[in-house]
DOLUMSE-151667 format. One record per residue (C-alpha): x, y, z; residue number from 1; residue in one letter. Coordinates in steps of 0.02 Angstrom, whole numbers. Example, Ala and Ser with C-alpha at 12.3 -4.5 7.8 and 13.67 -1.06 7.14 Angstrom:
REM residues 2
+--------+--------+--------+-----+------+
!      X !      Y !      Z ! pos ! code !
+--------+--------+--------+-----+------+
!    615 !   -225 !    390 !   1 !    A !
!    684 !    -53 !    357 !   2 !    S !
+--------+--------+--------+-----+------+
END
This chain:
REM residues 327
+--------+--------+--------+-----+------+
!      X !      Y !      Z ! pos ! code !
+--------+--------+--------+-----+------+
!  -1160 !   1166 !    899 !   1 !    X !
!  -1011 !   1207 !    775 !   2 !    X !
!  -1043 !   1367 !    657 !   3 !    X !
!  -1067 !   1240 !    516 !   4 !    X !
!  -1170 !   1136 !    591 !   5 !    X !
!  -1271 !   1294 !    613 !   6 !    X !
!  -1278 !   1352 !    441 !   7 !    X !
!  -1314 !   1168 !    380 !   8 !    X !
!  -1482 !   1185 !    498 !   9 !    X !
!  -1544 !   1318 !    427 !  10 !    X !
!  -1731 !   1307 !    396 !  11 !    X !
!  -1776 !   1228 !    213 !  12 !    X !
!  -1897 !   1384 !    179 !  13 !    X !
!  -1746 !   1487 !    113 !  14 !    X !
!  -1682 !   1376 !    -21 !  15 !    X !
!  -1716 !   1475 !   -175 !  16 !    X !
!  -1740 !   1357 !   -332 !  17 !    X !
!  -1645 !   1496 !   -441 !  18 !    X !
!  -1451 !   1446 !   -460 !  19 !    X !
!  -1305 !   1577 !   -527 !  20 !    X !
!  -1196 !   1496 !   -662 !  21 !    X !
!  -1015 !   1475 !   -524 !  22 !    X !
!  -1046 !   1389 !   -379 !  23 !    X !
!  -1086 !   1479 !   -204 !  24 !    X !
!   -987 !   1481 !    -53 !  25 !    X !
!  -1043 !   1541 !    107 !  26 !    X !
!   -946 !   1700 !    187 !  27 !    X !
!   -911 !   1649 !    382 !  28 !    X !
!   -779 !   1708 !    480 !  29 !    X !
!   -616 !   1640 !    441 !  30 !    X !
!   -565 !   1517 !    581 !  31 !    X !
!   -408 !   1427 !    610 !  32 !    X !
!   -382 !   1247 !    577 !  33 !    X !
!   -258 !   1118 !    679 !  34 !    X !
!   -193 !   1005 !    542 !  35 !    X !
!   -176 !    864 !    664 !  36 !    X !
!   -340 !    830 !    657 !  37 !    X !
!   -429 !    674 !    570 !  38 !    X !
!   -461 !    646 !    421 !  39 !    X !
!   -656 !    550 !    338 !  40 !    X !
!   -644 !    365 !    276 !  41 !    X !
!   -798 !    338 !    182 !  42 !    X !
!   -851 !    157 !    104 !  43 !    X !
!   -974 !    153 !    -36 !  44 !    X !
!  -1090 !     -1 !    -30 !  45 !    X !
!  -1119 !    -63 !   -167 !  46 !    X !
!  -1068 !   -251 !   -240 !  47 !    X !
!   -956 !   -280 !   -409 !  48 !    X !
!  -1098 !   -299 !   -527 !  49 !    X !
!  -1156 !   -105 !   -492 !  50 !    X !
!  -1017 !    -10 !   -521 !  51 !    X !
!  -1017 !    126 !   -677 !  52 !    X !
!   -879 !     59 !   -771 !  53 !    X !
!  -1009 !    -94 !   -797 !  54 !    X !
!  -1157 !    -13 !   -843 !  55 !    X !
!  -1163 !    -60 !  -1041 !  56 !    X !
!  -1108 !   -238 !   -985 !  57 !    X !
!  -1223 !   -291 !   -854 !  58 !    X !
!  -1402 !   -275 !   -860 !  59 !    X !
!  -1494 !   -213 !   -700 !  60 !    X !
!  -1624 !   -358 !   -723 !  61 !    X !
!  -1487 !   -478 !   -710 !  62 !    X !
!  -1435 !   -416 !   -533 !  63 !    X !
!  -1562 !   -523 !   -439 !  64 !    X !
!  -1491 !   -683 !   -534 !  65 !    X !
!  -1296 !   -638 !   -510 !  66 !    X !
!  -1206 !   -702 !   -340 !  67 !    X !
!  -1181 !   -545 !   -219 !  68 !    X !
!  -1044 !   -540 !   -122 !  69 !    X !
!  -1063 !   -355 !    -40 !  70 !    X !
!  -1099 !   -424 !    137 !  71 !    X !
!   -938 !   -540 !    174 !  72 !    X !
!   -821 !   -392 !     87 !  73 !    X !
!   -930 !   -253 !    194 !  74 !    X !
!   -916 !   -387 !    349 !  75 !    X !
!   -718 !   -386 !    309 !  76 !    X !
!   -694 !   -197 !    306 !  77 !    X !
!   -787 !   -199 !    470 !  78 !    X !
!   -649 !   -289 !    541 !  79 !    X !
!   -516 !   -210 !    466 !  80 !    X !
!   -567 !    -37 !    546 !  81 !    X !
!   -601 !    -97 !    691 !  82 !    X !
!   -422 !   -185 !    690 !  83 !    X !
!   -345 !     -3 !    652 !  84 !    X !
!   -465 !     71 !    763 !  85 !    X !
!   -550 !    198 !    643 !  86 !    X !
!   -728 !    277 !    628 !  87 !    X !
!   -818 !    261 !    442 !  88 !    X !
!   -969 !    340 !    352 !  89 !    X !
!  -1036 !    175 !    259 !  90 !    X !
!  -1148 !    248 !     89 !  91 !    X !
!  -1251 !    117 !     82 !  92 !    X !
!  -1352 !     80 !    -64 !  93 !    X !
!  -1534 !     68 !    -36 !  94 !    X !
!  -1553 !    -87 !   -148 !  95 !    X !
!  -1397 !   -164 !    -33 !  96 !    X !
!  -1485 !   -142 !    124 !  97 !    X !
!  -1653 !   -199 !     82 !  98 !    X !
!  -1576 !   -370 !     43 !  99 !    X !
!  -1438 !   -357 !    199 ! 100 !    X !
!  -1528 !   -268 !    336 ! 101 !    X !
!  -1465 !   -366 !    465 ! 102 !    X !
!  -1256 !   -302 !    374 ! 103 !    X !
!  -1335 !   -102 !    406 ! 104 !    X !
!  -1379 !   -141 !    613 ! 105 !    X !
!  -1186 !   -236 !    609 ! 106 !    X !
!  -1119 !    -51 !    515 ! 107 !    X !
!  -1196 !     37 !    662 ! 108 !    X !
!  -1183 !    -78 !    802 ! 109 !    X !
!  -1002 !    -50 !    763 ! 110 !    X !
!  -1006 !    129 !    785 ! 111 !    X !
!  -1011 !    201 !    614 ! 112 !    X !
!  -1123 !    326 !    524 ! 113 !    X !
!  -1246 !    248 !    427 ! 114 !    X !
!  -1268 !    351 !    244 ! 115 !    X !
!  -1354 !    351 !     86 ! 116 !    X !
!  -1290 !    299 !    -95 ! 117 !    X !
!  -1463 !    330 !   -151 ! 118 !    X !
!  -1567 !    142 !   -212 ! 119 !    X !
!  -1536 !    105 !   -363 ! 120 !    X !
!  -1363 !    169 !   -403 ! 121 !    X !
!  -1438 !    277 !   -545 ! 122 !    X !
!  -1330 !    435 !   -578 ! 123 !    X !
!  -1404 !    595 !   -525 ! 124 !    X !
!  -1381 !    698 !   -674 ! 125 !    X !
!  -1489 !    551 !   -775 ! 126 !    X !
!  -1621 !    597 !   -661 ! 127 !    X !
!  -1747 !    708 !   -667 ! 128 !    X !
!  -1780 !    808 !   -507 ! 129 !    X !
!  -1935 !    724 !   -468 ! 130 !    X !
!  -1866 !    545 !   -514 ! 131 !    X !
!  -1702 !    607 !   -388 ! 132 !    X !
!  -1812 !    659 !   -247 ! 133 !    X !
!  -1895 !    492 !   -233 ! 134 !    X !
!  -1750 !    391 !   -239 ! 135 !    X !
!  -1649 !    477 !   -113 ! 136 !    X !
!  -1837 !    470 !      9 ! 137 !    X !
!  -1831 !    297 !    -31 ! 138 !    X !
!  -1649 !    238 !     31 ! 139 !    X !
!  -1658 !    373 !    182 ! 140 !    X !
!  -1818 !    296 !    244 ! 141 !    X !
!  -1755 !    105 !    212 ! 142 !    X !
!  -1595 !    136 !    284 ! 143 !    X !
!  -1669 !    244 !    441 ! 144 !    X !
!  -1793 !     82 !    496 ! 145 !    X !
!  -1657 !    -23 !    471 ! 146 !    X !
!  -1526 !     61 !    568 ! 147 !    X !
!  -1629 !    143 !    698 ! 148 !    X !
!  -1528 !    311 !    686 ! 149 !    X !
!  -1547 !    480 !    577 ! 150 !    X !
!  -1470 !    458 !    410 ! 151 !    X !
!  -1390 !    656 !    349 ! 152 !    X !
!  -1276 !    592 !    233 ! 153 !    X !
!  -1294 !    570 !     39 ! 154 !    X !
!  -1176 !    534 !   -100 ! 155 !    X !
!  -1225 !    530 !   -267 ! 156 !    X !
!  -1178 !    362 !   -371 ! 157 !    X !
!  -1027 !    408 !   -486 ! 158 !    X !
!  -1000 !    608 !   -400 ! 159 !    X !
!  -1157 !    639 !   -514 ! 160 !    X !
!  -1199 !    788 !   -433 ! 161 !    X !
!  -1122 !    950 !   -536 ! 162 !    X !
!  -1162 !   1110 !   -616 ! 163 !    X !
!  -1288 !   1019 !   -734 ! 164 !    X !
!  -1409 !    968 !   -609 ! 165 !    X !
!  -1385 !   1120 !   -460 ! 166 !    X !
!  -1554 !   1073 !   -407 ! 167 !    X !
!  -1506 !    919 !   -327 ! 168 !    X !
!  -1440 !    986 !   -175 ! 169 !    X !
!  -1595 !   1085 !   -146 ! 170 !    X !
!  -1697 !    940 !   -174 ! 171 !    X !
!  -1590 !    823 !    -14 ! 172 !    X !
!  -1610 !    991 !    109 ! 173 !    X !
!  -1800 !    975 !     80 ! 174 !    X !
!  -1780 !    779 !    122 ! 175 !    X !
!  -1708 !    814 !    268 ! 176 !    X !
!  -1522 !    755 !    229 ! 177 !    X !
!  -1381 !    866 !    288 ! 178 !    X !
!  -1212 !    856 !    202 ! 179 !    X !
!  -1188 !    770 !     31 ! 180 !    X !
!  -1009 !    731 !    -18 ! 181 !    X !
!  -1073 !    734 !   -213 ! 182 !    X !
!   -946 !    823 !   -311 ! 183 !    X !
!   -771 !    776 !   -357 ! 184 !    X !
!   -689 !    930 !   -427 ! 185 !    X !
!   -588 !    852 !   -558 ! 186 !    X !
!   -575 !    827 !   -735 ! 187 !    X !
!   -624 !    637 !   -779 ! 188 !    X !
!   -716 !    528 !   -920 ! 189 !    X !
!   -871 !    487 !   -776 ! 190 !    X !
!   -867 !    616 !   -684 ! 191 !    X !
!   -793 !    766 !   -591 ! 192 !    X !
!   -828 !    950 !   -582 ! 193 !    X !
!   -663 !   1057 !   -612 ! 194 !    X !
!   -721 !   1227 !   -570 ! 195 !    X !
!   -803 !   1163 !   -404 ! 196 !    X !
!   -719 !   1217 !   -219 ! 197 !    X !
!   -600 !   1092 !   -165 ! 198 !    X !
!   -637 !   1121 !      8 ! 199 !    X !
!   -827 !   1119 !    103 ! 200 !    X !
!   -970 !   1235 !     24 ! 201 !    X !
!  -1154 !   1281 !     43 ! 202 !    X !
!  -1223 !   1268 !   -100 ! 203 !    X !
!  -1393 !   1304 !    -64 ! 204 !    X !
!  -1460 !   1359 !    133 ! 205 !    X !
!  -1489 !   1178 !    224 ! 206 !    X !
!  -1353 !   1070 !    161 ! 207 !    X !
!  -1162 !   1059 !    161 ! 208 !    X !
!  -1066 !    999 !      6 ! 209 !    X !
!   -921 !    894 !     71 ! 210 !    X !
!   -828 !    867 !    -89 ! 211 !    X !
!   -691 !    712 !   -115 ! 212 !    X !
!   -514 !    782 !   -101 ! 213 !    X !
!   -406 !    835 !   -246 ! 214 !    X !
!   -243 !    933 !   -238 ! 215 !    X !
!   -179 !   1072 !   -361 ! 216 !    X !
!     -7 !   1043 !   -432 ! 217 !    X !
!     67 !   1123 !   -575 ! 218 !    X !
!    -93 !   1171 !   -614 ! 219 !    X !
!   -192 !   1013 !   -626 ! 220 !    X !
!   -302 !    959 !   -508 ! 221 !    X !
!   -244 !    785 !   -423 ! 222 !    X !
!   -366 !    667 !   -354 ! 223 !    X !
!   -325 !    615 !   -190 ! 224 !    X !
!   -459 !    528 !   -109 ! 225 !    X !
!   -416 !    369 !   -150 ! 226 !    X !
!   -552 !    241 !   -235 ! 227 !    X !
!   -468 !    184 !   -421 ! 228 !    X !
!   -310 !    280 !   -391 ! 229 !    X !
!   -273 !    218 !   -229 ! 230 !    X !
!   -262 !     55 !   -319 ! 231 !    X !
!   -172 !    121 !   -474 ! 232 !    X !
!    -32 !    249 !   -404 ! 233 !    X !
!    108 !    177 !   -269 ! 234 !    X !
!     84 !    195 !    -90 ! 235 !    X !
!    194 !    325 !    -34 ! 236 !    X !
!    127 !    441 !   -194 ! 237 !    X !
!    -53 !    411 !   -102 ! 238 !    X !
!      7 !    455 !     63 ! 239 !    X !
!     96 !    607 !    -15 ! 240 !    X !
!    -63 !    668 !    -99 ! 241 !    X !
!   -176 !    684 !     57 ! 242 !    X !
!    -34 !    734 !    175 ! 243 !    X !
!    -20 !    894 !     31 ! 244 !    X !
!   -226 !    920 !     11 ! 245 !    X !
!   -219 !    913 !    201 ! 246 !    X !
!    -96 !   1063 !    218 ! 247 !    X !
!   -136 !   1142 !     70 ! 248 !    X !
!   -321 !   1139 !     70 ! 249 !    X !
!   -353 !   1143 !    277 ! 250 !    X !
!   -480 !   1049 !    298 ! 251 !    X !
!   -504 !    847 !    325 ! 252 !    X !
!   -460 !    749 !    196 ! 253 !    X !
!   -595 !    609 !    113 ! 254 !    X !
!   -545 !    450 !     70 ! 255 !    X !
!   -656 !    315 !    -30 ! 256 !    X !
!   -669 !    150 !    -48 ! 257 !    X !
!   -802 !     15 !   -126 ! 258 !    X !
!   -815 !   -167 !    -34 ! 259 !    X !
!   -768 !   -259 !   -179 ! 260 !    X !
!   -580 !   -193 !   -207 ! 261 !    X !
!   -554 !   -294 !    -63 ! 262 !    X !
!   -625 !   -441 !   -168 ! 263 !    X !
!   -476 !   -526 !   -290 ! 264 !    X !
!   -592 !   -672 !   -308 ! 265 !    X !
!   -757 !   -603 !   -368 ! 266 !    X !
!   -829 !   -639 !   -549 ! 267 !    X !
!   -738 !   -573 !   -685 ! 268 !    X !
!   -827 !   -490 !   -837 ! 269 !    X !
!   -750 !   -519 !   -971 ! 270 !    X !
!   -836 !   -457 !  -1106 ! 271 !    X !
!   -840 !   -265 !  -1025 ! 272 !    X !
!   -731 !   -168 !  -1119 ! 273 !    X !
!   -562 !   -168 !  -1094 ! 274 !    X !
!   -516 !     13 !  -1008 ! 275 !    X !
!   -665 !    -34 !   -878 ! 276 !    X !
!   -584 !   -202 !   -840 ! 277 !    X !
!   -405 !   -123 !   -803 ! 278 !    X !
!   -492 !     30 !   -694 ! 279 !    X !
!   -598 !   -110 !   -606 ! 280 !    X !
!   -477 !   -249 !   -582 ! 281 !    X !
!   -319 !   -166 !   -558 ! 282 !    X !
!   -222 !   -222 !   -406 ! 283 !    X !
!   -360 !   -289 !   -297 ! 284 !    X !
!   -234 !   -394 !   -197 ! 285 !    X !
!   -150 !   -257 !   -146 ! 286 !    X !
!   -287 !   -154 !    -64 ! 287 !    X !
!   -328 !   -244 !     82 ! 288 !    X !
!   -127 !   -214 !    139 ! 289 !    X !
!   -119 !    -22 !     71 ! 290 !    X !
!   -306 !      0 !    178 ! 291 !    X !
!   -209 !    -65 !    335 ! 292 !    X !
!    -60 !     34 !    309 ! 293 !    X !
!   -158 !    191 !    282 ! 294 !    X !
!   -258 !    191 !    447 ! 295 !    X !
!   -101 !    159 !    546 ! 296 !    X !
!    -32 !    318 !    448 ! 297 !    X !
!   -185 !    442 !    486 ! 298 !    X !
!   -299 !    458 !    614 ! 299 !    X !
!   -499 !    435 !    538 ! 300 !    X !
!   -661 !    476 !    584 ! 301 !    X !
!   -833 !    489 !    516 ! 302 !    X !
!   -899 !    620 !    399 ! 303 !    X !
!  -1045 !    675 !    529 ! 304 !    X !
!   -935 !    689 !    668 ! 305 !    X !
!   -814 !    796 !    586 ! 306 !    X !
!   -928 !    917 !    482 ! 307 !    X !
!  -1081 !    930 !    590 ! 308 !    X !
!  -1066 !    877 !    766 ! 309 !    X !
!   -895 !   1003 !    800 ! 310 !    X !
!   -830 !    857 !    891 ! 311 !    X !
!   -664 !    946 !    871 ! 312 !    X !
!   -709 !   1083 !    717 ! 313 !    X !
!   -785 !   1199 !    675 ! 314 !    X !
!   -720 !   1167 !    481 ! 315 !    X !
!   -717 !   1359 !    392 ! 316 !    X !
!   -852 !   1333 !    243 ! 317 !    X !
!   -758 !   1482 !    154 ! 318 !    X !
!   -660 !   1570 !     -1 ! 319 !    X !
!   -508 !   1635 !     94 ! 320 !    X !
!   -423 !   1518 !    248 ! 321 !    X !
!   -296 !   1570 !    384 ! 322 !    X !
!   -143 !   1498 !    379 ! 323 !    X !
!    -99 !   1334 !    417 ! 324 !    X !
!     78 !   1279 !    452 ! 325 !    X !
!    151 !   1189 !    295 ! 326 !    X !
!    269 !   1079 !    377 ! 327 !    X !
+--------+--------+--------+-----+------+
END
């Protein structure tokens, strides 16, 4: 068992409700990391109608009555990593798999890790911890009788997990989840935590924060795990940015992506306002090509398999790394 898989184990009885105001990272010995190694390709399940951008457009009572399309665009990125022969954590939404069960047994027939996006794609820092704990209970049992394997994987809807609401990550070690990849430490209108590491952290005993990847240039911090901006910035820039956070950060890169930019056909809303419409509809054609391009350009495997199983880690969870060549 890798050194972080060890820490992450650690019994629930030490988590200490009490917080400090900075985020905590564990002190382990500093280890040295082989930059060839993969990077994590993560999918968020969730369909169109669900994302954040079109929260104060669509109503959650209308989701029952508008046409999903979440299992043919999950069904298609099946087949496209499987064509470039890469492993995925799939965050699957809880409300997702209790209408596709049969799309989570396909996710790990085809030998990827099964996760949870929470049920209801409510943010985390709307939630109170009580109203948190039994949503995340909910999706991890739904998705555990539905895929037959352990589910130790959470990320919050939107990267709602920051220094507001600390608590959460004390609340998924006593549920019995593992690693969250939660926080997104950048500056942005829905999200992102600045001051947060940019590499892994314990943030409480129990459970490993995995944050999405940003780079520091020029002193700004650059997201780089793909999602929007994948979609928005050229390819080459994209490749650039998580070759950099690679070298400059040494650990994995994540990468991020939501079945429905695949999806150039799905329903437009056109009464959302206009800023959401351009972050949400921007260059949809062109993702399924960049996707196919990018796993022929880096090796990927799942977020389990590289944080917790030491397949080929262990990952340092520290302040200070060794060196790592910058070539």
């Amino acid at each position: 068992m890798s050194a972080t898989a060890k820490a992450v184990r650690k019994g629930a009885s030490e988590l200490s409700p009490a917080a400090p105001d900075l985020w905590p990272v564990a002190e382990f010995p500093a280890l040295r990391i082989d930059c060839r190694l993969p990077n994590a390709m993560t999918i968020d399940v969730e369909d169109y109608f669900q994302v954040e951008a079109f929260a104060s457009t669509i109503e959650r009572s209308d989701w029952e009555s508008l046409p999903r399309r979440v299992e043919r665009n999950t069904d298609r990125l099946l087949q496209i990593l499987s064509d470039g022969g890469a492993e995925a954590t799939f965050f699957i939404l809880g409300w997702v798999a209790e209408r596709h069960p049969n799309l989570v047994r396909r996710v790990v027939a085809a030998g990827h890790e099964v996760a949870s996006h929470g049920f209801g794609h409510i943010r985390a820092d709307s939630q109170s911890p009580e109203e948190f704990r039994q949503d995340i209970r909910r999706s991890k049992r739904m998705l555990e009788d539905f895929a037959g394997v352990p589910v130790r994987g959470y990320r919050a809807p939107t990267f709602s997990v920051g220094l507001g609401n600390k608590w959460a990550h004390a609340v998924l070690a006593e549920e019995g989840y593992c690693y969250s990849s939660s926080v997104y430490p950048v500056k942005h209108d829905l999200y992102g935590t600045p001051t947060a590491p940019r590499v892994p952290f314990l943030p409480v005993p129990g459970i490993l924060e995995i944050p999405l990847t940003a780079v520091r240039m020029l002193g700004i911090d650059i997201p780089a795990s793909g999602g929007g901006y994948f979609r928005l910035l050229p390819y080459r820039l994209s490749e650039g940015l998580l070759k950099r956070a690679r070298r400059v950060n040494h650990s994995p890169a994540i990468f991020y992506l939501h079945p429905w930019e695949i999806d150039p056909e799905q329903p437009r809303q056109r009464s959302a306002p206009w800023k959401s419409r351009f972050r949400h509809y921007l260059n949809l054609n062109r993702t399924e090509p960049r996707l196919r391009r990018l796993l022929r350009n880096f090796a990927w495997k799942r977020m389990d398999r590289l944080f917790l199983d030491g397949e080929r880690g262990p990952f340092p969870v520290v302040t200070s790394w060794t060196e790592c060549s910058q070539a």
